[in-house]
N, C-alpha and C positions, 0 to 999 in steps of 0.2 A: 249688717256688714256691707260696705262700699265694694265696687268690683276689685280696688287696689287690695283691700284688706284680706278679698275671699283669696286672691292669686298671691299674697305673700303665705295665705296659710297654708297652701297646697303645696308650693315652695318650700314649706319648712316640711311639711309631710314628708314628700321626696327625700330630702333631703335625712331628713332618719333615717331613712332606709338604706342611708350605702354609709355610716358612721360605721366605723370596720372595728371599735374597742368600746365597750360600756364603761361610762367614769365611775360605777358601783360592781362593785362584784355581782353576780346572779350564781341561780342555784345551777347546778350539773341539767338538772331537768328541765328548767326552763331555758336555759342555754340552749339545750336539744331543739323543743320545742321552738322557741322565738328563732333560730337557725332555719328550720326543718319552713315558716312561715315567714322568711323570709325580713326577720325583725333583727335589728341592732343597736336598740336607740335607746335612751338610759334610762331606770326603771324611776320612777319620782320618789322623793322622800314622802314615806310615810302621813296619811293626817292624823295627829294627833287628837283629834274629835272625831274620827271612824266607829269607835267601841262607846263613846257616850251619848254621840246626838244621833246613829244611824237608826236604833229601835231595835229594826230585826229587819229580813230578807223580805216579809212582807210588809214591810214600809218601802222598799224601793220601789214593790212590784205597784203599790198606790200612789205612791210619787209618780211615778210613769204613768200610769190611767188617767192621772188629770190632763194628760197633753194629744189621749187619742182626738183624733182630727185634724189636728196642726199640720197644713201642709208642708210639704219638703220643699224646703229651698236651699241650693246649693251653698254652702257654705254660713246657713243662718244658725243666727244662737238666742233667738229671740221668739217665744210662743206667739208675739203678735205678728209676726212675718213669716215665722216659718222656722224650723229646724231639717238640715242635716244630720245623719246620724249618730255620728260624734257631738256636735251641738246638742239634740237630745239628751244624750248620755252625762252629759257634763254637766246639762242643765237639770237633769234628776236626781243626779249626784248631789250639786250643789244645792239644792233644796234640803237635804236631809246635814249639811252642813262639811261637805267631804268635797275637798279638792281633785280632777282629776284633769291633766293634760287636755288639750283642743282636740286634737288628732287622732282619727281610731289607731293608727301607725304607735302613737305615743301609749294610748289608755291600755294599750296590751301588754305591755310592761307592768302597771300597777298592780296592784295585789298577788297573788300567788299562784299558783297554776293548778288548774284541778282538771284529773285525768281522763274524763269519759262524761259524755252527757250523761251518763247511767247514775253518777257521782254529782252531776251539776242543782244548785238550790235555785229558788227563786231568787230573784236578783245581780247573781251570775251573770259575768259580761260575756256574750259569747262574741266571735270573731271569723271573719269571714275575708279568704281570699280570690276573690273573683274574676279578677284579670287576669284572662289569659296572656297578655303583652311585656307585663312585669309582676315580676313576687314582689309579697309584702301583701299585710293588713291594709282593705281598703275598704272593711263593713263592720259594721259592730250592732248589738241589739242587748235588749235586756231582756235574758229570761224567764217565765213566768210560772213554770212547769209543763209537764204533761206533753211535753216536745214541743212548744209555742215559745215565741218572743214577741215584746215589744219594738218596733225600730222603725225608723223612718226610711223607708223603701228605696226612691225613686222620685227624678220629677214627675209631676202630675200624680202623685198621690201623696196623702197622707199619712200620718202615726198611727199603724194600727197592731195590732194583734196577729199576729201569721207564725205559719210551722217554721221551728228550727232548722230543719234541713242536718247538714252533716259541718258542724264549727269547727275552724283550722286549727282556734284554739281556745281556749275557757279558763278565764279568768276571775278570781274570788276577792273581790275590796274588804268585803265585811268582816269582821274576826269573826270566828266562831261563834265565838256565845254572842255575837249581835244574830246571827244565821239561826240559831237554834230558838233564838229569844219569842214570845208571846207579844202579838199589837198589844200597845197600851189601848184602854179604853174600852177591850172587847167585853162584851154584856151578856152574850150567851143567850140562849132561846128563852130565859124565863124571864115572866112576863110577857112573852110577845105573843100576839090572838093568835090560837088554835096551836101553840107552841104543839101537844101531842097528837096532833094531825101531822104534823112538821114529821113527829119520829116515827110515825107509825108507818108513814108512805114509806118515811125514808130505808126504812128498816127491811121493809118489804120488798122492795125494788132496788136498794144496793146507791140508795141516793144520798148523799149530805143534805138534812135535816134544813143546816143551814142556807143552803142555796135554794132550798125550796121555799123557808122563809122568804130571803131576798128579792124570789120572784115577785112573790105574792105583795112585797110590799112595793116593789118597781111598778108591778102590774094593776093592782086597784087600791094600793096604800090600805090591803087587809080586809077591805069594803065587796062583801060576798055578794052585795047587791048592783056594784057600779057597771053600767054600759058605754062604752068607750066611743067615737064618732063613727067609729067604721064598722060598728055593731058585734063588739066581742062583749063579751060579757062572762058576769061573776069575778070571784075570788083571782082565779090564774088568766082570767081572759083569753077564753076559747073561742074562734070563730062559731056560729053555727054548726057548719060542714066538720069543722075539726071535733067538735063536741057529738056530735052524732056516731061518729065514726069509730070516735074512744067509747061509745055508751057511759057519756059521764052527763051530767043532769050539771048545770053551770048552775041554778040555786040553790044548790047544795053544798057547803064549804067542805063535807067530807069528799063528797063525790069530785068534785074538781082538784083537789089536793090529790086524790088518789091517779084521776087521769093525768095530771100534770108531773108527779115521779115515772108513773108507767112513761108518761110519754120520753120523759127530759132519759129517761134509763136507756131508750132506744136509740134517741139519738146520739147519746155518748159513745153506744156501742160502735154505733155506723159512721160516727167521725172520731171518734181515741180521743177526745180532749172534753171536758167540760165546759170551756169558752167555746168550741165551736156549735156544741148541742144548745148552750144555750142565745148562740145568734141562729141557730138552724130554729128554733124554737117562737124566737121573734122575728125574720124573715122567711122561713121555710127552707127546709134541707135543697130544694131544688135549687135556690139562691145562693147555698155557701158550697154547694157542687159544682155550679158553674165558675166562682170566682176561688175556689181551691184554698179556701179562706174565709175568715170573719170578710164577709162585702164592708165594702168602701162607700155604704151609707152611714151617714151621722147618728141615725136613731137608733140602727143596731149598734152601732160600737158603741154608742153611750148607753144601752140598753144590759150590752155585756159589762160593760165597766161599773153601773150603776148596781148592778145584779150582786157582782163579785163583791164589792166595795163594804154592800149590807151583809153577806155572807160571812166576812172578816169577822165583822161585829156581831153577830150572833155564835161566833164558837166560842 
């Protein structure tokens, strides 16, 4: 997007926001709501391919993991330059085949309103008003559960994975029964090596089975023998020092399955989410304590997205 293009889009943002009548009627609730956050701008008609091409709510949440890294570029709609946050969202949406407005101001209008994070699914638009100088929507993310979003931050950084925070307001695209729906394609742990090692840690430790798969296959593609360049080694690729410490013996596929739920169990306790245990996992809890977050390295976020990605596919 040229600098004219990005300054007429802001332009029209603005300008939603002091539209004083919606050309569609809205609900009493959302009235409240889009009022209360400073919204007035007119809800889009419906897409008619929303309930047949979306999937489910974890298709949006994978649509969006292809684009962690993509720097933020103010006003961009395009993954090889960069996305804006609404550009993000538009561009995840449109992958799954669902039209939605340029504008986070506009995309909060869309679908329906849902009343509390406590109530919000994956996929969920959440919405954010951070200006203190004028109301009105001027953040949007997609999110992922567990209190995290997807969204594209800030200049000088990337797409990444971070906590929700407190959303002005929360919005639902998907019909229901696309929300409720199963990924196509998922294969479930049978067949997959040490599938009842998978259930036994998991069971033990309060772990999904499936994520401990996903490790294993991100981390030595199942190969209980493989040493990696910076000398971790086995099945979940334990540093030395970390394997010593757990008392897990790394040429042992039980014994590493079993250190790697104890482990991954601890640190979900220590950070509330499963994506940040499992980037505290791949760069150290010290790393995603300092950055209050999945870090803004490529390898962890591709490490967490590649992780989750497999985990889909084995439930």
């Amino acid at each position: 997007m040229d600098g004219l293009s990005a300054v007429q889009s802001r332009i029209s943002e603005i300008q939603t926001r002091f539209l004083l009548t919606p050309t569609a009627p809205a609900s009493p609730a959302w009235s409240t709501a889009a009022s209360a956050a400073g919204l007035t701008g007119t809800p889009p008609a419906p897409s008619t391919s929303a309930g047949s091409t979306a999937g489910s709510s974890s298709a949006v949440v994978q649509a969006a993991e292809k684009y962690l890294g993509v720097p933020y570029a103010w006003g961009g709609t395009d993954a090889s330059t960069g996305f804006d946050c609404s550009g993000l969202v538009q561009q995840v949406y449109s992958d799954l085949g669902i039209d939605l407005p340029r504008t986070s101001s506009q995309q909060a209008t869309s679908g329906r309103a849902v009343a509390s994070l406590d109530e919000a699914q994956p996929g969920d638009l959440v919405f954010f008003d951070y200006s203190s100088t004028r109301p009105g929507i001027d953040h949007v993310g997609i999110y992922v559960g567990d209190g995290q979003m997807i969204a594209a931050p800030q200049e000088g950084e990337a797409v990444q994975v971070q906590s929700v925070g407190s959303p002005t307001v929360i919005r639902r695209v998907l019909p229901d029964q696309a929300a409720t729906a199963t990924v196509s394609g998922s294969v479930g742990l049978a067949g997959v090596p040490y599938a009842n090692l998978f259930t036994q840690a998991g069971s033990r430790y309060g772990v999904d089975p499936a994520v401990l798969a996903g490790m294993a296959k991100t981390e030595s593609g199942f190969d209980s023998s493989a040493v990696s360049p910076a000398g971790a080694r086995g099945l979940m690729q334990f540093m030395p020092a970390t394997a010593a410490g757990l008392g897990v013996d790394t040429r042992d596929a039980a014994s590493s399955i079993d250190g790697a739920a104890r482990y991954l169990s601890r640190l979900t306790e220590q950070f509330g989410s499963t994506p940040l245990a499992l980037a505290a996992y791949n760069a150290g809890p010290g790393t995603v304590q300092r950055y209050g977050g999945i870090p803004p390295y490529g390898e962890t976020q591709s490490y967490v997205q590649k992780v989750t990605s497999a985990a889909e596919a084995y439930r």
